[in-house]
C-alpha positions as CSV (number, residue, x, y, z in Angstrom):
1,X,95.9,131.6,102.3
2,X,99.1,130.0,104.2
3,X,97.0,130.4,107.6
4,X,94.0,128.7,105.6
5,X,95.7,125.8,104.3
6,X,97.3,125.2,107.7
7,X,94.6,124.9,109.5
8,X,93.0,121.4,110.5
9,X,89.5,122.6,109.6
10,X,90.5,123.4,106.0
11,X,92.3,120.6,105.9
12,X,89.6,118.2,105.9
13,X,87.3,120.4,103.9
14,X,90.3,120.2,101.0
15,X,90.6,116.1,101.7
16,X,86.6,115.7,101.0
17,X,86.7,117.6,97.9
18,X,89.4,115.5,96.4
19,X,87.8,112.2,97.6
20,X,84.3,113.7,96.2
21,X,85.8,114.9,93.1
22,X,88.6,112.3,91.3
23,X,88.5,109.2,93.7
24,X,86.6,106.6,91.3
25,X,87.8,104.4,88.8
26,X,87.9,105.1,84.7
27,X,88.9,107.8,82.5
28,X,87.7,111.5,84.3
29,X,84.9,112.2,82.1
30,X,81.4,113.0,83.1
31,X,79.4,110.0,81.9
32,X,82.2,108.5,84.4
33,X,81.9,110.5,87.3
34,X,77.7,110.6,87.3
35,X,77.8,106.8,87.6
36,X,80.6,106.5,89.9
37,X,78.4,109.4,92.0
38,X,75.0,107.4,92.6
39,X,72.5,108.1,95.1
40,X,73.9,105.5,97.7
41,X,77.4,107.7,97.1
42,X,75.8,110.6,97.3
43,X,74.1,109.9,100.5
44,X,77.5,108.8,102.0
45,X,79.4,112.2,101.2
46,X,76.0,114.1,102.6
47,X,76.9,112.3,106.3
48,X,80.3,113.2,105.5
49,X,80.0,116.8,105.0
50,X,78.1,116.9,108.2
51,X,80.4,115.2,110.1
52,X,83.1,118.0,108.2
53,X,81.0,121.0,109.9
54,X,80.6,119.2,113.1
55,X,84.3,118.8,113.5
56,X,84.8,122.7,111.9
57,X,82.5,124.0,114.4
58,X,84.2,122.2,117.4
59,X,81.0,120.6,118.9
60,X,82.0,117.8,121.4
61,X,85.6,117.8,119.2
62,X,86.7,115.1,120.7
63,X,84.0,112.8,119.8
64,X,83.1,114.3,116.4
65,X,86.4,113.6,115.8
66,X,87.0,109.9,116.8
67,X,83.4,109.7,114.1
68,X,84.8,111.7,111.6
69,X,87.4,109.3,111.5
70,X,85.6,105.5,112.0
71,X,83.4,107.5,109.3
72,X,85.9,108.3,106.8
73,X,88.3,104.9,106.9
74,X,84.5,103.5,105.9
75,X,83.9,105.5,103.4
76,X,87.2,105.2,101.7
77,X,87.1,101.4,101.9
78,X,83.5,101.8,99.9
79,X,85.6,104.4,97.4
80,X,88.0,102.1,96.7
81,X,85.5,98.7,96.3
82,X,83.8,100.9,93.7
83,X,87.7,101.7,92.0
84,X,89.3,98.0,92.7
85,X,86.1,96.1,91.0
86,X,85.2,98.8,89.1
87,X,81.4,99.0,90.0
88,X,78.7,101.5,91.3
89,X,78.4,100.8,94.6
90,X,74.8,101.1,95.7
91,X,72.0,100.0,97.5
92,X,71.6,96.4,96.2
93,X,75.0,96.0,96.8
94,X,74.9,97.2,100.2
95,X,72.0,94.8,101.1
96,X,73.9,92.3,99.7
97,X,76.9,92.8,102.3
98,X,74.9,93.2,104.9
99,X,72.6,89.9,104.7
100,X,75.6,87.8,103.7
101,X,78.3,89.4,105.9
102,X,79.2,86.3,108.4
103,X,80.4,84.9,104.6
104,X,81.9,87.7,103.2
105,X,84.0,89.1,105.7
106,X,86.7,86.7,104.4
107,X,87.0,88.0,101.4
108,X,88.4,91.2,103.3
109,X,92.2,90.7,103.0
110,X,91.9,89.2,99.5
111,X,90.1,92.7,98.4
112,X,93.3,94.4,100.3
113,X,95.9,92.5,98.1
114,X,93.8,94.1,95.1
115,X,94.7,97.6,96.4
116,X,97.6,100.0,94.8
117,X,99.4,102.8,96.1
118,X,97.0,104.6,94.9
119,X,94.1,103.4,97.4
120,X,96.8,103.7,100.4
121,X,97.9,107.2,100.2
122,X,94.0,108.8,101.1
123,X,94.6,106.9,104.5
124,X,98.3,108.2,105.1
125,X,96.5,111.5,104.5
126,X,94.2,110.9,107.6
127,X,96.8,109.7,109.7
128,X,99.1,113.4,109.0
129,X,95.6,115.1,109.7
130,X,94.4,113.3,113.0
131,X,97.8,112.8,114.3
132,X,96.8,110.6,117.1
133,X,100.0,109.5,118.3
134,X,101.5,113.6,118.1
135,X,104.3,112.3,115.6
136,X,103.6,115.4,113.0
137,X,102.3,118.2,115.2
138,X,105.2,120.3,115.3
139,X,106.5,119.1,111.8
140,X,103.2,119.2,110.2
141,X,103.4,118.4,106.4
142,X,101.9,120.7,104.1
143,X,98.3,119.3,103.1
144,X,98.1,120.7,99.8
145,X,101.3,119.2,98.5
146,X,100.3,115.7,99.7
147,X,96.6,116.3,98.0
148,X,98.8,117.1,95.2
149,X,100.2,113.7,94.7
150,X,96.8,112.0,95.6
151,X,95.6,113.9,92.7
152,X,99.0,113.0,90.1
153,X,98.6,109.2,91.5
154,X,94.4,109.2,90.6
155,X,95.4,110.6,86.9
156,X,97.7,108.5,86.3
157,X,95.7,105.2,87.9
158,X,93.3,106.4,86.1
159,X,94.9,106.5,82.8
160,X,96.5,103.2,82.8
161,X,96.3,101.4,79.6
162,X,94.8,97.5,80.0
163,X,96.9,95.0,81.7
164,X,98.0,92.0,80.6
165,X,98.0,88.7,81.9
166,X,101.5,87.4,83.3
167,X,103.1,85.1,81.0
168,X,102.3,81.7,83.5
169,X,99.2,81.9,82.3
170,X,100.3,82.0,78.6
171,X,100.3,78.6,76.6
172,X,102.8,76.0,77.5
173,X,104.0,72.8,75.8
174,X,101.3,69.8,76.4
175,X,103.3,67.1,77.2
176,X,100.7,64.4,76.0
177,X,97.8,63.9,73.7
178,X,99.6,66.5,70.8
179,X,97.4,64.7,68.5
180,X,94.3,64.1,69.9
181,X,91.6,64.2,67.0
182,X,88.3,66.6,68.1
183,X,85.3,66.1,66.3
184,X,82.5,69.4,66.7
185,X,79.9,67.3,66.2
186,X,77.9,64.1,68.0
187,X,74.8,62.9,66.6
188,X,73.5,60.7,69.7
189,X,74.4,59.4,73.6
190,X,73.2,56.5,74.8
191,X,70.4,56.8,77.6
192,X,72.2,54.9,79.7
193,X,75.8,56.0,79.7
194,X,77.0,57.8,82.6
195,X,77.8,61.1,82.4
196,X,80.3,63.1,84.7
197,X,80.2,67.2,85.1
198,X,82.8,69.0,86.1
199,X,82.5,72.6,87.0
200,X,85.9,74.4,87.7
201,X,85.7,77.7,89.7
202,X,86.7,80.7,88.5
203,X,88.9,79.3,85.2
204,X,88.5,81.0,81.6
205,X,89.3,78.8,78.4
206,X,92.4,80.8,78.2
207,X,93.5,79.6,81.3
208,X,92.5,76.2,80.9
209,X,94.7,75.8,77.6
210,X,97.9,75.6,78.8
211,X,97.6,73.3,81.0
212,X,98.9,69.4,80.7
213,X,96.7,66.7,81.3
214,X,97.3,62.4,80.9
215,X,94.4,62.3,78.8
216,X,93.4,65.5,77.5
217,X,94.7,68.1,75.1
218,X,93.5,71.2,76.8
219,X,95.2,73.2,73.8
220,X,92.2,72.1,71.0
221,X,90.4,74.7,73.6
222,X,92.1,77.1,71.5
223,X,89.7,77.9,68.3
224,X,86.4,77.5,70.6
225,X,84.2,79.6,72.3
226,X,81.6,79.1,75.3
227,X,79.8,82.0,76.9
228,X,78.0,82.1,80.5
229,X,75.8,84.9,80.8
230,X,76.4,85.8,83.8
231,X,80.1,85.9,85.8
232,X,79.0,84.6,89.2
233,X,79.1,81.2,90.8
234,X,75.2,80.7,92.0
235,X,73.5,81.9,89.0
236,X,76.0,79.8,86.8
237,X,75.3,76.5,88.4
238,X,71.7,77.4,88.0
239,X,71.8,78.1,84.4
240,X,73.5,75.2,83.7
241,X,71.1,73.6,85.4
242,X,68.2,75.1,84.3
243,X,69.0,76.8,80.9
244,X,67.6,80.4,82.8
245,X,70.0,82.8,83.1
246,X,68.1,85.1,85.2
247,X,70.2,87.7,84.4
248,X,68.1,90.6,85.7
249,X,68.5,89.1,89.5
250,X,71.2,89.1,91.5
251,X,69.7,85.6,93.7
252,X,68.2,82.5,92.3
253,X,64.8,82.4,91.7
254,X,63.2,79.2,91.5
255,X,60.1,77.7,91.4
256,X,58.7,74.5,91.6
257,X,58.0,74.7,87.5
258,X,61.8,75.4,87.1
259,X,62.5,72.4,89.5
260,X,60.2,70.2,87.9
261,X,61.6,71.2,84.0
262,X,66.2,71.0,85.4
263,X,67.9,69.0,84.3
264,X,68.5,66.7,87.0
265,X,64.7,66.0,87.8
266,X,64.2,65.7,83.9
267,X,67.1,62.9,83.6
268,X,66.1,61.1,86.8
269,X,62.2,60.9,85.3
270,X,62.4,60.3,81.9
271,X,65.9,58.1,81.0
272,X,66.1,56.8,85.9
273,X,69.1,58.3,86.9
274,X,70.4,58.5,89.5
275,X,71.9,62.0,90.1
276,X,73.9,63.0,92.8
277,X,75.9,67.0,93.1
278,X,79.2,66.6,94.8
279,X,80.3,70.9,95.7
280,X,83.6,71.9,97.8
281,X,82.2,75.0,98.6
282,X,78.6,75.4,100.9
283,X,75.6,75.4,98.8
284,X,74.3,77.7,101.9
285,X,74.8,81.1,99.9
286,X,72.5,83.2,97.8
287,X,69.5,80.9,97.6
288,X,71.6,77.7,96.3
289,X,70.5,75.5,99.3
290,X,66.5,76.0,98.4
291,X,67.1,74.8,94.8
292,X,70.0,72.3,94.3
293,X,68.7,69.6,97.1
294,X,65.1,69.9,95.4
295,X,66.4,68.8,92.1
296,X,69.0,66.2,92.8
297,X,68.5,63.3,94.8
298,X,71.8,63.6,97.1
299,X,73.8,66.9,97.6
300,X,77.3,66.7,98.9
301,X,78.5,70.3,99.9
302,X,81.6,71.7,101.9
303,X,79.2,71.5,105.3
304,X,78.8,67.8,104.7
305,X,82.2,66.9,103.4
306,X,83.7,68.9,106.2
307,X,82.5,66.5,109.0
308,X,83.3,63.6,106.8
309,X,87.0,64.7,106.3
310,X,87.4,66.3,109.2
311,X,90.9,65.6,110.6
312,X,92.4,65.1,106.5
313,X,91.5,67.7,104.4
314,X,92.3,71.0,104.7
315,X,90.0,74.1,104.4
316,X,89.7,77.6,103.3
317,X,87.5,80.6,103.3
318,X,85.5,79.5,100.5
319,X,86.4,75.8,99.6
320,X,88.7,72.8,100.8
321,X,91.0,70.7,99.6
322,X,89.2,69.5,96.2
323,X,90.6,66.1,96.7
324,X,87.4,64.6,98.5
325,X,86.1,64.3,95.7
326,X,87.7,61.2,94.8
327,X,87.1,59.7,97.9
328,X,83.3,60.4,97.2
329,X,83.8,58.8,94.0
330,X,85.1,55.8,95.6
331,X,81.6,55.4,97.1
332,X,79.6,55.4,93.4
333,X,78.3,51.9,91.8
334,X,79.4,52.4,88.2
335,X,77.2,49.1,87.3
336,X,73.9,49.8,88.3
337,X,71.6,52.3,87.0
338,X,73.2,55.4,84.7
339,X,74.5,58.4,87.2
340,X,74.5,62.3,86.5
341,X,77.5,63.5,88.6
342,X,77.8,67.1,88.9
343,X,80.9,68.3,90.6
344,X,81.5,71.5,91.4
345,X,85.8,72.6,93.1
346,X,86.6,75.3,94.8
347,X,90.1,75.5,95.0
348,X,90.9,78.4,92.4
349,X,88.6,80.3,94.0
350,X,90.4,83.3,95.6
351,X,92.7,83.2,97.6
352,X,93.8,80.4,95.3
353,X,94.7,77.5,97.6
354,X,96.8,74.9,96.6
355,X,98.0,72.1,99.2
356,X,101.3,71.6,97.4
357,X,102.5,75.4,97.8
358,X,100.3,77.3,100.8
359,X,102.6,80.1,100.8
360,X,99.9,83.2,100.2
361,X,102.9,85.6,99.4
362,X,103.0,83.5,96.1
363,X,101.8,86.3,93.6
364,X,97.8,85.3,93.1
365,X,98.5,84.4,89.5
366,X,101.1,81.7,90.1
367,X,98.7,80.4,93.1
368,X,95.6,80.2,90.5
369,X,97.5,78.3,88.1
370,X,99.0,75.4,90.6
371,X,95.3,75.6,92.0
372,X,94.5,74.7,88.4
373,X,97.4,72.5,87.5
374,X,96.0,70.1,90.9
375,X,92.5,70.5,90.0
376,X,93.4,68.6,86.5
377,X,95.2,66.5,88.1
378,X,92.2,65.4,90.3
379,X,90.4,65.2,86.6
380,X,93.2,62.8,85.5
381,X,92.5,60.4,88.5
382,X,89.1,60.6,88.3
383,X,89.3,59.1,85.0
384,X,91.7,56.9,85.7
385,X,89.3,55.0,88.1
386,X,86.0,55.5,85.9
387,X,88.3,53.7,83.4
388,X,89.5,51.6,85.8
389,X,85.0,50.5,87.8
390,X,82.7,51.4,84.6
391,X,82.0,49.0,82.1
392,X,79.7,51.8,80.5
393,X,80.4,54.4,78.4
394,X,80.7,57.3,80.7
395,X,80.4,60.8,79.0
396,X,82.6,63.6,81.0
397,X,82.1,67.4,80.7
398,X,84.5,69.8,82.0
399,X,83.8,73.5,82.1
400,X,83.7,76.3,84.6
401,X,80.9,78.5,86.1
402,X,83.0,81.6,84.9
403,X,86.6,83.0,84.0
404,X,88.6,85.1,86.7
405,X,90.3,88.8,85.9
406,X,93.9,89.5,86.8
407,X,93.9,93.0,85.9
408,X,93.0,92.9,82.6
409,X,91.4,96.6,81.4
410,X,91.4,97.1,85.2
411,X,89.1,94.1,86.4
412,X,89.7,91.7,88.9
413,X,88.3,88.8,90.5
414,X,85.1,88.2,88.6
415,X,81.3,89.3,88.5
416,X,82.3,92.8,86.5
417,X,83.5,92.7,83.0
418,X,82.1,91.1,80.4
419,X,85.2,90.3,78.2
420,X,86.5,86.5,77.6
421,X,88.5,86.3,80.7
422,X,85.3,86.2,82.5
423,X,82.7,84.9,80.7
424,X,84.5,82.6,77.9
425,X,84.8,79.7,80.2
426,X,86.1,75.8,78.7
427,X,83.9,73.5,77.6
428,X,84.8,70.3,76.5
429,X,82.9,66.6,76.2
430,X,85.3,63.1,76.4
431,X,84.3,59.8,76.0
432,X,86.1,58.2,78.9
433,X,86.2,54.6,77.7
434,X,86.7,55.5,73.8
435,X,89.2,57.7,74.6
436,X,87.2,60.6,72.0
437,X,87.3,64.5,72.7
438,X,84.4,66.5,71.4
439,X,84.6,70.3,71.8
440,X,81.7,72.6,70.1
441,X,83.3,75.3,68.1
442,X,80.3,77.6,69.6
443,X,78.1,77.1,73.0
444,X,77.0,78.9,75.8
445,X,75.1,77.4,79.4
446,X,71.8,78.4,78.5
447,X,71.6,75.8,76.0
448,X,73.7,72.8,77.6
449,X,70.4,71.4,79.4
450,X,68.6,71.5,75.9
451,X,71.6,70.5,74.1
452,X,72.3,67.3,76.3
453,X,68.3,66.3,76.0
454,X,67.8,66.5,72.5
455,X,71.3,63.7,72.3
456,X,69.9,61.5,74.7
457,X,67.3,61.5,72.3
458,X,66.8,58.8,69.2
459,X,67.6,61.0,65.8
460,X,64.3,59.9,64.4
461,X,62.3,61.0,67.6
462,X,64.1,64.6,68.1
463,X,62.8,67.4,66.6
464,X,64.9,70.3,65.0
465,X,66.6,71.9,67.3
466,X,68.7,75.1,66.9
467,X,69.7,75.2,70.6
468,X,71.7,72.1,70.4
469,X,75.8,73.4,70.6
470,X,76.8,70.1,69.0
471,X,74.7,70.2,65.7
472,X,75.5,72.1,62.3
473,X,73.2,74.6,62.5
474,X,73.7,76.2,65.7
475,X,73.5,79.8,65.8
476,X,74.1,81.8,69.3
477,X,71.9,85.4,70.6
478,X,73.4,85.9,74.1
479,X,72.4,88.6,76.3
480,X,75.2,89.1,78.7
481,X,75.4,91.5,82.2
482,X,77.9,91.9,84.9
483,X,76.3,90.6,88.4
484,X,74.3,93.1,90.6
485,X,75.7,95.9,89.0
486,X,74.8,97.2,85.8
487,X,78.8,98.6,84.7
488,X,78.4,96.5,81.8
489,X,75.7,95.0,79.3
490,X,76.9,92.5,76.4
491,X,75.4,90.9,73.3
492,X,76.7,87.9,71.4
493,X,74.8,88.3,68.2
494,X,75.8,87.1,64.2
495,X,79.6,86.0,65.6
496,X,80.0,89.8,67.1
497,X,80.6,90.2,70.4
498,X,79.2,93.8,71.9
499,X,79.8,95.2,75.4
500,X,77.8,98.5,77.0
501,X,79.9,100.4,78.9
502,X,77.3,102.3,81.4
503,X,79.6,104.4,82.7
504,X,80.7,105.5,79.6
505,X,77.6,105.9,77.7
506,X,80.0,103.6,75.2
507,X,78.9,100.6,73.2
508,X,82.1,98.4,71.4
509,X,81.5,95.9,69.3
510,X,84.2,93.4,69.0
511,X,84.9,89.8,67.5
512,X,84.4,86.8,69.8
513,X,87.8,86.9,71.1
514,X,88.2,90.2,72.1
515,X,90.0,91.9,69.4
516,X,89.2,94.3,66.6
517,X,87.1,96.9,68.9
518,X,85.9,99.8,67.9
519,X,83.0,102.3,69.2
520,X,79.3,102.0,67.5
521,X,78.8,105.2,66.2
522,X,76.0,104.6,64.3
523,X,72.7,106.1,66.5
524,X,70.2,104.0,65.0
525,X,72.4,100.4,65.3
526,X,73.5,101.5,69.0
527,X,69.6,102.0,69.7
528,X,69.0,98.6,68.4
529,X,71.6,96.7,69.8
530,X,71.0,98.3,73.2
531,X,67.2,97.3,73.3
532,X,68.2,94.2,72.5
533,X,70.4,93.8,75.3
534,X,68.0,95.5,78.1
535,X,64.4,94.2,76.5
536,X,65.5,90.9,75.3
537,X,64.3,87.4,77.2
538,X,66.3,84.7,77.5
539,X,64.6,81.2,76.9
């Protein structure tokens, strides 16, 4: 057995099983590991193994070698994209990589911060097996003792309890606006007022609510809640666009019906605006550059601002400096015909840049909330000067096109979990010359589009309309799913909240902020809510 376990053949053969067996996220049960194991996986271990009995066999050792191990730092970076996101890796995914690769390869180093000790350690392993610099080959370290500790550091990842969110994201004091009155409810906007959207990236309610504005109490966020079905940038901005959440696709899918019913096209035909999208990051991504330019009459993105700005603003992977923006403001007639401004920021987009504090050793947290904290205070000037040019009444929304994860139950980043951090995302309406905050107590983006129609409406001409957020007898049915992955399904239904774990064969329900889970039980109920969620259509 000694002469077994020393031997570099075995060695590997002992490594793959370990990888093959524990290395995936989640509690080790067998719902767990069958999902975790798909075909893509499956099919990645098979050119393993062969690689394995090349290398045991001593055919061209050398270069079977020098494969095995190009082969295996791949496949453990694949392992641990499936364990960091918490996500089945598979061939949608893979597709996905590949086609958008010359985009994504910045998002490399950020997925490395995500990493633990835990996702390390299998790569010390091949370094003490190949030995290519001779440092261990007379003082070889016994495998099976450091497979040992891979194994104790998987069970005990594995078993970690949810985190929590660091305290700088917690509530703070707002130093203004303590008593701002909120009203849930608006009967009517004039067809001719202006009206501002502001999309933040990658900010939940929760985050939003501790933050201090000039103008607006962020805090009234508190007893509210506003649901995207989806927690991914492209297919956000569509919804809200469109009211289709499309949730069954991981691209946008437009046609020209869709582009002829947005919103955009809609307000420019029926009440002339003039509508104009203003986005820090590049609309050239996942289909966004074949719908938004169709149904707005001027686009603004990161490839246009870039050479506009291009010696004063700095840049990042996936954004800039979100202070163009007011610059492009400067360039708006707030007197002639009403305007739909959508903007969409980029800076708390991971990595999380901030021009105040670029230090990237600043834990991600702290760099998300100053990202945030300048982002409002872009939102503060912004107003300032509508105040300052608009004789009109100009009606600003502020929202997000979804929440961000910091470790919470495991998750981070965004387009995996379906709890509030991700998909309960701020929504807010303020009357910039009257000074008045309006916050729904319920909404989601499916219904904004229908909801913002039906007030630019005359009460006597609109029809009764259930979808509108800001009227008494709104009533929410959400289906929910985690992007290009099915890890999770979700249901808002009857003010419950219920998430599908797939890989646990478990279904939660829950109330609409997260608390007072427990397990469905019930067969029959499950069976219902779970064709709701998978047979459901979204209007």
């Amino acid at each position: 057995m000694k002469l077994i376990l020393n031997s570099s053949k075995y060695q590997w053969i002992l490594f793959y099983l370990i990888l093959y067996s524990f290395h995936f996220p989640g509690e080790f049960t067998w719902s767990g590991w069958i999902y975790y194991h798909g075909v893509f996986q499956q099919i990645l271990f098979i050119i393993g193994v062969l690689l394995i009995i090349l290398n045991v066999l001593q055919l061209n050792s050398r270069i079977n070698k020098f494969f095995l191990i190009i082969y295996m730092v791949s496949l453990l970076h694949a392992l641990n994209y499936q364990w960091v996101y918490q996500t089945q890796l598979n061939f949608h995914l893979f597709e996905y990589a590949v086609q958008n690769f010359g985009i994504l390869w910045k998002e490399f180093f950020p997925f490395l911060h995500e990493w633990s000790m835990v996702h390390y350690f299998p790569f010390l392993i091949l370094i003490l097996f190949y030995d290519p610099f001779l440092v261990f080959t007379r003082y070889r370290v016994n495998p099976t003792f450091l497979l040992l500790i891979v194994y104790l550091l998987l069970l005990f990842q594995s078993k970690l309890n949810d985190q929590t969110l660091p305290s700088i994201h917690q509530k703070q004091n707002q130093k203004q606006n303590r008593n701002q009155n909120v009203n849930r409810f608006i009967n009517h906007i004039p067809n001719d007022s202006h009206i501002v959207m502001i999309v933040l990236e990658g900010v939940s309610r929760k985050h939003l609510i501790g933050v201090s504005s000039n103008y607006i109490n962020f805090s009234s966020l508190e007893n509210s809640h506003f649901y995207i079905p989806m927690p991914h940038t492209s297919k956000s901005l569509f919804t809200w666009m469109t009211g289709e959440s499309q949730i069954n696709s991981s691209r946008i899918q437009s046609t020209k019906q869709i582009e002829g019913e947005s919103l955009p096209f809609l307000l420019k035909q029926k009440y002339f605006y003039e509508t104009k999208m203003i986005y820090t990051q590049s609309i050239y991504f996942e289909g966004m550059n074949l719908f938004f330019p169709n149904v707005f009459q001027e686009v603004q993105d990161k490839t246009v601002l870039e050479k506009k700005f291009d010696t004063q603003k700095k840049y990042f992977s996936w954004g800039m400096d979100d202070r163009v923006v007011i610059s492009e403001f400067k360039h708006l007639n707030f007197d002639s015909q009403p305007l739909l401004i959508v903007v969409g920021l980029s800076q708390t987009h991971s990595p999380y840049f901030t021009h105040s504090h670029q230090d990237v050793a600043l834990p991600k947290v702290l760099r998300h909330t100053k990202a945030l904290e300048e982002n409002i205070e872009l939102i503060d000037e912004l107003i300032s000067y509508i105040k300052t040019n608009s004789k009109k009444e100009t009606f600003l929304f502020i929202t997000a096109d979804h929440g961000e994860s910091f470790g919470e139950g495991g998750a981070h980043a965004h387009n995996y979990s379906l709890y509030n951090q991700e998909i309960d995302v701020p929504f807010l309406m303020y009357k910039i010359q009257s000074n008045e905050l309006l916050i729904p107590k319920l909404g989601s983006s499916i219904h904004f589009k229908q909801t913002l129609l039906d007030l630019l409406q005359k009460e006597s001409h609109r029809k009764e309309n259930s979808q509108n957020f800001f009227s008494s007898n709104y009533q929410l049915e959400l289906v929910l799913k985690t992007w290009n992955s099915e890890i999770q399904r979700g249901l808002v239904l009857d003010q419950k909240k219920y998430i599908f774990h797939t890989d646990k064969d478990t279904l939660y329900e829950m109330d609409l902020d997260d608390k007072n889970r427990k397990i469905i039980l019930d067969s029959k109920l499950k069976e219902q809510l779970l064709k709701k969620m998978y047979e459901h259509m979204q209007n």
